[in-house]
C-alpha positions, 0 to 999 in steps of 0.5 A, a space after each residue: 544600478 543593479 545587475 541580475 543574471 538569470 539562468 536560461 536554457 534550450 530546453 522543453 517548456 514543461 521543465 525550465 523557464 524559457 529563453 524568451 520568457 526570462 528575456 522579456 521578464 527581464 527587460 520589463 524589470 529594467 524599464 521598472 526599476 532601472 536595473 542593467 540585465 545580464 542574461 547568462 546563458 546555459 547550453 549543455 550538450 544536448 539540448 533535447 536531452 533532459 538528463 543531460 540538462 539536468 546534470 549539466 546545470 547541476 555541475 556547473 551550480 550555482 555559488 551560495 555567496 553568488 546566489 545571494 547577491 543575485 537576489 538581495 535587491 528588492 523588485 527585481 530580486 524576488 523575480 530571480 529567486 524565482 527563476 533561480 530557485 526553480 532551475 536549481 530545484 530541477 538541477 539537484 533533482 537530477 543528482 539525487 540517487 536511490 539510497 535504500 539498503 536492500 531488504 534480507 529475507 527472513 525464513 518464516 515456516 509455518 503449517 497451512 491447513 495441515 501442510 507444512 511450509 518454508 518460506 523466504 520472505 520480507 520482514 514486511 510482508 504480511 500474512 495475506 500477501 504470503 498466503 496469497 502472494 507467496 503460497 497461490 492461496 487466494 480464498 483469503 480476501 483482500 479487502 480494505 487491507 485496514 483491518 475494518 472489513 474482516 475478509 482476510 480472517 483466517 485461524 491461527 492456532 484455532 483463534 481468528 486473526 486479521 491476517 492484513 494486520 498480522 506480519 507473517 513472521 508473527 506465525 512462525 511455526 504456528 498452525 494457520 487455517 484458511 478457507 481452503 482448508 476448511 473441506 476434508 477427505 469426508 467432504 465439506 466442513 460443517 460450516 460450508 454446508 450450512 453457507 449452502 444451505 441458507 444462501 449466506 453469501 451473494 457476491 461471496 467476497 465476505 464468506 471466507 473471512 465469515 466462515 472462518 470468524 463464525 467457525 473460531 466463534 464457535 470453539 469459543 461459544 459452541 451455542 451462541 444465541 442470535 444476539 451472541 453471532 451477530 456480535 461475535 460477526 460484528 468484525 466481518 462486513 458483508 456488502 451484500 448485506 445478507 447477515 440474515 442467512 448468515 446468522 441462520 447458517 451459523 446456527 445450523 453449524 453449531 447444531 451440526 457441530 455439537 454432534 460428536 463425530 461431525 465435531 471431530 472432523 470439523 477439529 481435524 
């Protein structure tokens, strides 16, 4: 003979086995294989309160050297692992308690189109949730957030980064550039004027990170040919696939901007 004691409560269906469902289980391995079933019944104080079951059934447990002899007989066994080994699962799921450090901010300071700013941030935080998050700059775009699609660029100190993969910590006392400081006292940059110009945008998600890659492009190459923009935009995916007018924006800008003093404001 065997005896096997499950453990059963009052409780909603979703979360333990029901009463009545491990009693006709039982009976039906007793009439299998012979055993002698003892159901051991549970109660905690309210049965309507999951918490409260969750903890009750926690503190009362279950001994290790019981538990395996509840389930070392073959048949019958496997079916009380089951049981047994669910509600306990349940059980010290109620005991678990959140563990986490809290995180210290770090001072991160940085010039932002030509204005100086301190901020307290998370070690974690990247550029484009502080730019976007912290500093309401919301021109840079969020896009895939992988670094894939190039709608986050902006400059730092004059070089194009991908600022979803750039910690803002990595820009302490640099010189970042977005696209809302692009427009100075003398009007729109050079690159703007060429966007409206061409129509080299659409929906206009992608122009930001594309003027801002296009304008870091040219300090790098101040006349590139067609083949040149395209690969240096290569980084920068436009859903609305407008490179045409993109490109010829890009070529107006950098006529615009090899002039003298529309090069000067553009540096500024």
């Amino acid at each position: 003979m065997t005896i096997l004691t499950f453990i059963t409560a009052d409780t909603p269906d979703h979360l333990l086995v029901k009463r009545k469902e491990v009693e006709d289980r039982a009976k039906a391995i007793a009439r299998l294989g012979g055993a002698n079933i003892i159901l051991k019944q549970y109660y905690p104080k309210d049965a309507l309160d999951e918490k409260a079951l969750l903890a009750d059934l926690a503190g009362r447990g279950i001994p290790r050297r019981e538990f395996l002899k509840l389930v070392s007989s073959t048949g019958a066994g496997v079916f009380g692992m089951q049981i047994l080994t669910e509600q306990r699962t349940y059980a010290e799921a109620a005991t678990l308690t959140a563990t986490a450090a809290p995180v210290t901010g770090i001072p991160v300071s940085f010039t932002i189109n030509g204005t100086a700013k301190s901020l307290t941030l998370d070690p974690r935080v990247t550029l484009l949730d502080a730019l976007r998050e912290s500093l309401a700059l919301t021109g840079t775009k969020k896009g895939c957030d992988h670094g894939q699609c190039g709608a986050c660029t902006v400059m730092v100190d004059g070089r194009r980064v991908l600022s979803c993969l750039t910690l803002a910590a990595q820009v302490d006392g640099a010189k970042v550039t977005s696209v809302e400081g692009l427009e100075s006292d003398e009007g729109l940059h050079p690159m703007q004027e060429a966007f409206i110009e061409h129509d080299g945008f659409q929906c206009g998600y992608c122009t930001p990170g594309m003027m801002l890659s296009s304008i870091a492009l040219l300090k790098q190459n101040p006349n590139p040919t067609e083949h040149e923009i395209r690969e240096g935009l290569s980084g920068n995916l436009c859903r609305c696939t407008g490179y045409n007018n993109i490109v010829k924006a890009v070529q107006q800008a950098a006529q615009m901007m090899s002039q003298p003093e529309l090069a000067a404001a553009a540096d500024d």
